[in-house]
Structure formats: C-alpha cells, structure tokens
N, CA, C and O of each residue as an XYZ file, in Angstrom:
448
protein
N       0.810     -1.183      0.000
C       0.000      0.000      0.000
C       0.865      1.264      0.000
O       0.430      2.286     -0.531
N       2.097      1.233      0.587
C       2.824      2.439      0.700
C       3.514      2.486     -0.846
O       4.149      3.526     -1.020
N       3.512      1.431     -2.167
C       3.981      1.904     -2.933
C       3.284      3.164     -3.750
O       3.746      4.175     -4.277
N       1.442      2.414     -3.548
C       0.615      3.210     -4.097
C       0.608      4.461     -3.371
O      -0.007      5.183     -4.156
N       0.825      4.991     -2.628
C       0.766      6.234     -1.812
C       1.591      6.762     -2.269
O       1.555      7.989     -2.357
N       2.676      6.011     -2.744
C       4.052      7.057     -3.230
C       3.700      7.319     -4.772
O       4.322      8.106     -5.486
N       2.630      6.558     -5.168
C       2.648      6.715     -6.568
C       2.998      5.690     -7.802
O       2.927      5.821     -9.024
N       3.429      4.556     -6.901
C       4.162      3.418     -7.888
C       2.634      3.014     -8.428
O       1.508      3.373     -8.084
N       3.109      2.148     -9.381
C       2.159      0.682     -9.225
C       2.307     -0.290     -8.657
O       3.353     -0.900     -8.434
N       0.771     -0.632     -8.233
C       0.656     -1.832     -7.248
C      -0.237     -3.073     -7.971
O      -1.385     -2.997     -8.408
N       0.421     -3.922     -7.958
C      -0.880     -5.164     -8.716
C      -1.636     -6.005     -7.864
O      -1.262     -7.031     -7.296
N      -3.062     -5.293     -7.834
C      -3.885     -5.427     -6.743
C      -4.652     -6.607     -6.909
O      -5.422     -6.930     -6.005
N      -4.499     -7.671     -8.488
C      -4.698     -8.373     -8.270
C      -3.718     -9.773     -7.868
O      -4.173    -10.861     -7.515
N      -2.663     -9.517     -7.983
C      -1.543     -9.973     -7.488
C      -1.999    -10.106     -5.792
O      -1.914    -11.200     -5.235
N      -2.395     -9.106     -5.190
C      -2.539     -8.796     -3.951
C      -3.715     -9.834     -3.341
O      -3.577    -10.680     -2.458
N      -4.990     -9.463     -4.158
C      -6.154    -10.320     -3.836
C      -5.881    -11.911     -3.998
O      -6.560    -12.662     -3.298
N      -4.922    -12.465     -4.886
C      -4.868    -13.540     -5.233
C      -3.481    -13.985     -3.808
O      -3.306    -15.137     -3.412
N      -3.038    -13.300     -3.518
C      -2.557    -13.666     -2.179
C      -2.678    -13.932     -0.726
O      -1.972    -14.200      0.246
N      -4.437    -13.644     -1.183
C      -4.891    -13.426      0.191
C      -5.427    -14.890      0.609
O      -5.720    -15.673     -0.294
N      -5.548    -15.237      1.828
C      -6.346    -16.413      2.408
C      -7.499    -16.742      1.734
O      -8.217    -15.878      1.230
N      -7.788    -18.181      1.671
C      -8.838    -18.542      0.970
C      -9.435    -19.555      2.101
O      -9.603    -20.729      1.771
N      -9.752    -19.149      3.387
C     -10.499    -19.712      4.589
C     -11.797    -18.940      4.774
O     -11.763    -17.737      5.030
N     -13.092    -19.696      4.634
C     -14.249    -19.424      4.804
C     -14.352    -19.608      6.561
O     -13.872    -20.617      7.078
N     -14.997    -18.572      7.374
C     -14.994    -17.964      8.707
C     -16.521    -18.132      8.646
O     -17.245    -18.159      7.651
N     -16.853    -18.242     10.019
C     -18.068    -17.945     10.310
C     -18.655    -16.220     11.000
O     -17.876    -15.586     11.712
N     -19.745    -15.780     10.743
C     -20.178    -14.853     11.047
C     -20.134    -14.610     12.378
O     -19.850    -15.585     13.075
N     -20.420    -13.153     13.151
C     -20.345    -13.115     14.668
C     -22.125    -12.221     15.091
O     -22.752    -11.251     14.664
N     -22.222    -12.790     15.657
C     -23.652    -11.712     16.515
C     -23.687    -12.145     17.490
O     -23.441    -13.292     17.864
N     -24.266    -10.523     18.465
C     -24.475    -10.762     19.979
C     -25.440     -9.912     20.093
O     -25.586     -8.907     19.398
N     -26.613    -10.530     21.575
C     -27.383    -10.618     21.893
C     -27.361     -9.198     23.124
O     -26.961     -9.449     24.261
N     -27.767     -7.913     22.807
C     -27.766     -7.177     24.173
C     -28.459     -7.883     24.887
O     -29.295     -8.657     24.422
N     -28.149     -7.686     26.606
C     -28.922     -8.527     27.895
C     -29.458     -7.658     27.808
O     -30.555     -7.865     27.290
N     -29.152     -5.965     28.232
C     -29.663     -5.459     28.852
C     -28.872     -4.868     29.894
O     -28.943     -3.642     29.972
N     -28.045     -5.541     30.811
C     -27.089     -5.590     31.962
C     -25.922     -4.997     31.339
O     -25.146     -5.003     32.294
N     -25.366     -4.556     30.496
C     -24.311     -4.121     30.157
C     -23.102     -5.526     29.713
O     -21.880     -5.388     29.774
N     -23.722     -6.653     29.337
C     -23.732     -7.942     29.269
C     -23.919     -8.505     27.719
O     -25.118     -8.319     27.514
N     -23.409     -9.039     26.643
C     -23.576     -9.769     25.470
C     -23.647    -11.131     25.597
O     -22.867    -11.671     26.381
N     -24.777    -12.079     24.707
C     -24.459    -13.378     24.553
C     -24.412    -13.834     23.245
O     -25.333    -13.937     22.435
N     -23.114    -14.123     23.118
C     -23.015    -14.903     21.564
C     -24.058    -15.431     20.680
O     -24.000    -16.651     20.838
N     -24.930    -15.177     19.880
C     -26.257    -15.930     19.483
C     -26.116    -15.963     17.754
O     -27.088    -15.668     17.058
N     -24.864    -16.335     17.185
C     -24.418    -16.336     15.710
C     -25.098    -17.733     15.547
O     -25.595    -17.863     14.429
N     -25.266    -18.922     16.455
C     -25.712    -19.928     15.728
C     -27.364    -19.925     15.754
O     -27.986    -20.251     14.743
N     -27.881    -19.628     16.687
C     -29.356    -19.964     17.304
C     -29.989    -18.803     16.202
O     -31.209    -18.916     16.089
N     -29.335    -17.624     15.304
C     -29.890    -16.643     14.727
C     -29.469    -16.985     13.147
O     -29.244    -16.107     12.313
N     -29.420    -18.037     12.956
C     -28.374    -18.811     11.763
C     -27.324    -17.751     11.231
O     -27.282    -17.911     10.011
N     -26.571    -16.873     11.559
C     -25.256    -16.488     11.134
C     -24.338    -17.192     11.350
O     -23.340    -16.495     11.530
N     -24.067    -18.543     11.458
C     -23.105    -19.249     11.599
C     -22.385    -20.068     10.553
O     -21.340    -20.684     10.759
N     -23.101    -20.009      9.315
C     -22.461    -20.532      8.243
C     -21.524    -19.620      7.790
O     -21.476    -18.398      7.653
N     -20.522    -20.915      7.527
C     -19.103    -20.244      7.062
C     -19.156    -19.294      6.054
O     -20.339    -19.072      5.796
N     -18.565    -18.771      5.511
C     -18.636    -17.398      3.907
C     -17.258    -17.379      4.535
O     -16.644    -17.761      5.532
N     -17.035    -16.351      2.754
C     -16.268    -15.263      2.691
C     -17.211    -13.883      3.126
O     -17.685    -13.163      2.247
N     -17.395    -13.642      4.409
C     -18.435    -12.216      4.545
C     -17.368    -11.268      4.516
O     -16.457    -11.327      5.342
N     -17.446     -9.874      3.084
C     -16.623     -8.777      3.525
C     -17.288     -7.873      3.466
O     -16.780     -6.756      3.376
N     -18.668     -8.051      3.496
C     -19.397     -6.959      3.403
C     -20.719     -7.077      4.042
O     -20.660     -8.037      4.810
N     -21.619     -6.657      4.064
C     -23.205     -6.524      4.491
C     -23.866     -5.049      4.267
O     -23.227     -4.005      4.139
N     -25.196     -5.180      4.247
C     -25.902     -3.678      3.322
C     -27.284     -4.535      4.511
O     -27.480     -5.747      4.587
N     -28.130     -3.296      5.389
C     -29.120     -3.365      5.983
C     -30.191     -2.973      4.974
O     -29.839     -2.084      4.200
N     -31.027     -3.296      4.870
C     -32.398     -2.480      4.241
C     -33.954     -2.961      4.431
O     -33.968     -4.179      4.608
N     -34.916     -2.545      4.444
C     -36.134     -3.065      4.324
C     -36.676     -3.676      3.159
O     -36.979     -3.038      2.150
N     -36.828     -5.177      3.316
C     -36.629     -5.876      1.978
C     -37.524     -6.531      1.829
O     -37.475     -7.257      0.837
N     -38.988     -6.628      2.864
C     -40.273     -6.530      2.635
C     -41.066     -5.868      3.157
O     -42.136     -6.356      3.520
N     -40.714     -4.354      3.370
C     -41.204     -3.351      3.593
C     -41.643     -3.140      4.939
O     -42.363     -2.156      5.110
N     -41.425     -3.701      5.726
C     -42.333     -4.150      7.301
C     -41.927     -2.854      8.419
O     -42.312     -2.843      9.589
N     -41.404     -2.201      8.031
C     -40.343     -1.331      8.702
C     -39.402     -1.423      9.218
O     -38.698     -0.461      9.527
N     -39.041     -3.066      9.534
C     -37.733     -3.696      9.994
C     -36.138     -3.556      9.220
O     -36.461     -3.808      8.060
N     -35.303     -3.416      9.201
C     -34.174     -3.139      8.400
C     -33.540     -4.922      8.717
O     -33.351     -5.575      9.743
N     -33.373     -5.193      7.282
C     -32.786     -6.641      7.058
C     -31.860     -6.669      6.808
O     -31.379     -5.581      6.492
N     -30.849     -8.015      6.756
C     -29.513     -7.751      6.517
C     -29.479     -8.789      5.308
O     -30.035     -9.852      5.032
N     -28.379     -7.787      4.628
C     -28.026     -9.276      3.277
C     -26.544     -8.955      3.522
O     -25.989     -7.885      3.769
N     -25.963    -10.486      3.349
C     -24.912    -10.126      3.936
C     -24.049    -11.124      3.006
O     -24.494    -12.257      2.821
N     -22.659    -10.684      2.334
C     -21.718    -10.951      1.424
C     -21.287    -10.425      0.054
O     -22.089     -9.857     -0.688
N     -19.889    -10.642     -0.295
C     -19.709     -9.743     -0.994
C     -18.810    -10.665     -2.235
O     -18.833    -10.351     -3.425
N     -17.926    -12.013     -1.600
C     -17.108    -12.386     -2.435
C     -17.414    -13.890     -2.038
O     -16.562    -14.750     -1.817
N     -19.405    -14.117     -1.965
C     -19.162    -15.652     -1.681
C     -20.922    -15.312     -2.251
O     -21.342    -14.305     -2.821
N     -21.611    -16.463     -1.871
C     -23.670    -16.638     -2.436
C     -23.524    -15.749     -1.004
O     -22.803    -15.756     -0.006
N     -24.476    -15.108     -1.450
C     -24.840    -13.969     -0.934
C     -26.427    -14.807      0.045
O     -27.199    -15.641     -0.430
N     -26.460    -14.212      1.431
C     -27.364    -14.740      2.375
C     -28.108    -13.701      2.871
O     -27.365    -12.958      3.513
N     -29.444    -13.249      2.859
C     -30.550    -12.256      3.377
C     -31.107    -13.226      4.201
O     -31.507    -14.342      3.869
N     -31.100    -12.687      5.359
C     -31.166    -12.593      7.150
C     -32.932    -11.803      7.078
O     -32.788    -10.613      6.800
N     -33.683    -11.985      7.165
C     -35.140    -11.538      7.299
C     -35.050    -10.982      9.145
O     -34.344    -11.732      9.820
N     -35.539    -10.070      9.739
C     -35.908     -8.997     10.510
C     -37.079    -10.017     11.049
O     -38.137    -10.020     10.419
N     -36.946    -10.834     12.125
C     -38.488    -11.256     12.648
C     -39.005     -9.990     13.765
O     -40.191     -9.725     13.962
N     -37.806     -9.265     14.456
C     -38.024     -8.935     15.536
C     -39.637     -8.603     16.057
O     -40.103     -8.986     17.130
N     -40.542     -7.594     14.765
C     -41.685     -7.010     14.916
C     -42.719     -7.972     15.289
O     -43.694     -7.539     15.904
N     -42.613     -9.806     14.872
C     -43.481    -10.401     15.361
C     -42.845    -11.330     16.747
O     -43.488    -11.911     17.622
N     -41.495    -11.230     16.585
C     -41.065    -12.180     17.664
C     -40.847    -11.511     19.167
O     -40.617    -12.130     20.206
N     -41.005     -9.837     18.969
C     -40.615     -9.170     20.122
C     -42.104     -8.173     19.905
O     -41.815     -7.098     19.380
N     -43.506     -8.318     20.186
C     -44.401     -7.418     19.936
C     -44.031     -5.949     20.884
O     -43.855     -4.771     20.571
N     -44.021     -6.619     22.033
C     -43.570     -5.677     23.244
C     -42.754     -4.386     22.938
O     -43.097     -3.204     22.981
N     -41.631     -4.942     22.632
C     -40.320     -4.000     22.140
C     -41.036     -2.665     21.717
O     -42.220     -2.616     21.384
N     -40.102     -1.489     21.773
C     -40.468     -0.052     20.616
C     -38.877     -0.162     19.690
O     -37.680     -0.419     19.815
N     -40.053      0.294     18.608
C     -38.801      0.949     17.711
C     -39.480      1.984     16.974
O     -40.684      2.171     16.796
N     -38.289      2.731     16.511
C     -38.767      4.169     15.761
C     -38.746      3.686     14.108
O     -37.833      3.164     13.469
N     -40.440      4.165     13.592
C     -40.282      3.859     12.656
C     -40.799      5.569     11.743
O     -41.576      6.427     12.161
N     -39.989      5.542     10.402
C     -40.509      6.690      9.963
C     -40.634      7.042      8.784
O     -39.994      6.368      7.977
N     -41.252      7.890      8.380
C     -42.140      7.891      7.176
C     -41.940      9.231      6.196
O     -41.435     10.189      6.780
N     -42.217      9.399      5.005
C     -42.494     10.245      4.206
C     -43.634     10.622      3.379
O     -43.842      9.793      2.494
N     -44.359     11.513      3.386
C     -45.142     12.110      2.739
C     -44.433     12.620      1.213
O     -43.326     13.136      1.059
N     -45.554     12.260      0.071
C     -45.283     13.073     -1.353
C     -44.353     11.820     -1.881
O     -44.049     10.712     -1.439
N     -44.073     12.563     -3.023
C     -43.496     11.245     -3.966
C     -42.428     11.679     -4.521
O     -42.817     12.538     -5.312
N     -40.990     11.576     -4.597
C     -39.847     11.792     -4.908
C     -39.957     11.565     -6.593
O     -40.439     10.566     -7.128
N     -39.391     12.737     -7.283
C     -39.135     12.729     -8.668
C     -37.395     12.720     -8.855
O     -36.481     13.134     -8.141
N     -37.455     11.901    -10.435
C     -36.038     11.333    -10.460
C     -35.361     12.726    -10.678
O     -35.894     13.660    -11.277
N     -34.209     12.740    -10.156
C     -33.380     13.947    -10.204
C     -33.454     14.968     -9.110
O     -32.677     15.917     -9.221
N     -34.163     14.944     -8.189
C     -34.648     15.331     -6.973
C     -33.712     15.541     -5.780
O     -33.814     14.572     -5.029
N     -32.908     16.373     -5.364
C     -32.001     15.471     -4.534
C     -32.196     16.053     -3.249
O     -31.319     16.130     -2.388
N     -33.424     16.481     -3.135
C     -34.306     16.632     -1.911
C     -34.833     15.384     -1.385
O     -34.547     15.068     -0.230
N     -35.606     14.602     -2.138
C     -36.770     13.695     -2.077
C     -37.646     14.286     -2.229
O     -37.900     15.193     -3.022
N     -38.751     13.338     -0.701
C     -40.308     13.691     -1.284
C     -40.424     14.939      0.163
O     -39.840     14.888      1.245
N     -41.304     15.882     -0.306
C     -41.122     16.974      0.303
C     -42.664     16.726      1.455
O     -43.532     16.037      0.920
N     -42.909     17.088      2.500
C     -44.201     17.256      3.412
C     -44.950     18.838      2.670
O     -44.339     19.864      2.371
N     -45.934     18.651      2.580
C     -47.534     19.563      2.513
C     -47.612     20.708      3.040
O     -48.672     21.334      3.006
C-alpha cells in the first residue's frame, strides 16, 4: 500500500490472489440489557461459514424492519428482521415520508 501512496504501481490483483482462501463464520451478539452480550451467531443462523466482507441493511419486505443481506465475495445470504413479530412488546422508531420523490430530486419527497 505504501507503494501506491508514493505513486508506484501496485498489482492489486496480485494482492487479492494472495490473500487467504479460509471461509470464517459470522459473529452476533445478543444485548442482555445488563451491560452484558451473549453470543447468538448460531441460534440466529449467522453461523455458516462465507467469505463475509461486506453486508448492506435495508427493508426488503417493507415491514419497517431493516434486514440484513450479507456478502460480498461468496452466495450472498438475506437474514429476514423477525423482531416485529417475535418481540411485539419491544419499541422501535419507525418513519415515514409524505409526497413522492421525482427522479433527479435530490431533496426527495417533500411534506404539505
């Protein structure tokens, strides 16, 4: 990296092709509450191995929940959001827009 900083060339696929080719398993933890985490990557199925170098959250059946799809250099795995039926109790902030965004807009959709 310090050649490219100086300006050389660097052959970055030279680089990628040097890298480890060990599929890892994913990590998630469980807030208690107590100032306390519990490991829950298998019981939440993130435990299959990948190459994960990436992940993107979004609402991916609209529910207001933010989902995860997660991978970048392996089959790609979307994680579905139960929380809204598995935790009714819970709050979360959910929020909204009025009006309808036109392409080129780089406001969005504007309120009334």
């Amino acid at each position: 990296m310090h050649e490219a900083q100086a300006g050389f060339h660097v052959d970055f696929l030279k680089l990628v092709n040097a890298m480890t080719q060990t599929k890892l398993s994913d990590y998630a933890f469980h807030n208690n509450g107590d100032l306390t985490f519990t490991k829950v990557s298998a019981p939440w199925g993130l435990d299959e191995p990948n190459f994960s170098n990436g992940a993107a959250y979004g609402d991916l059946d609209g529910d207001g929940a933010l989902d995860l799809s997660d991978n970048v250099d392996d089959e790609a795995f979307v994680y579905k959001n139960n929380a809204r039926t598995l935790l009714p109790d819970n709050h979360y902030c959910r929020c909204g827009s009025k009006g309808q965004a036109t392409i080129g807009s780089p406001s969005g959709p504007k309120s009334p």
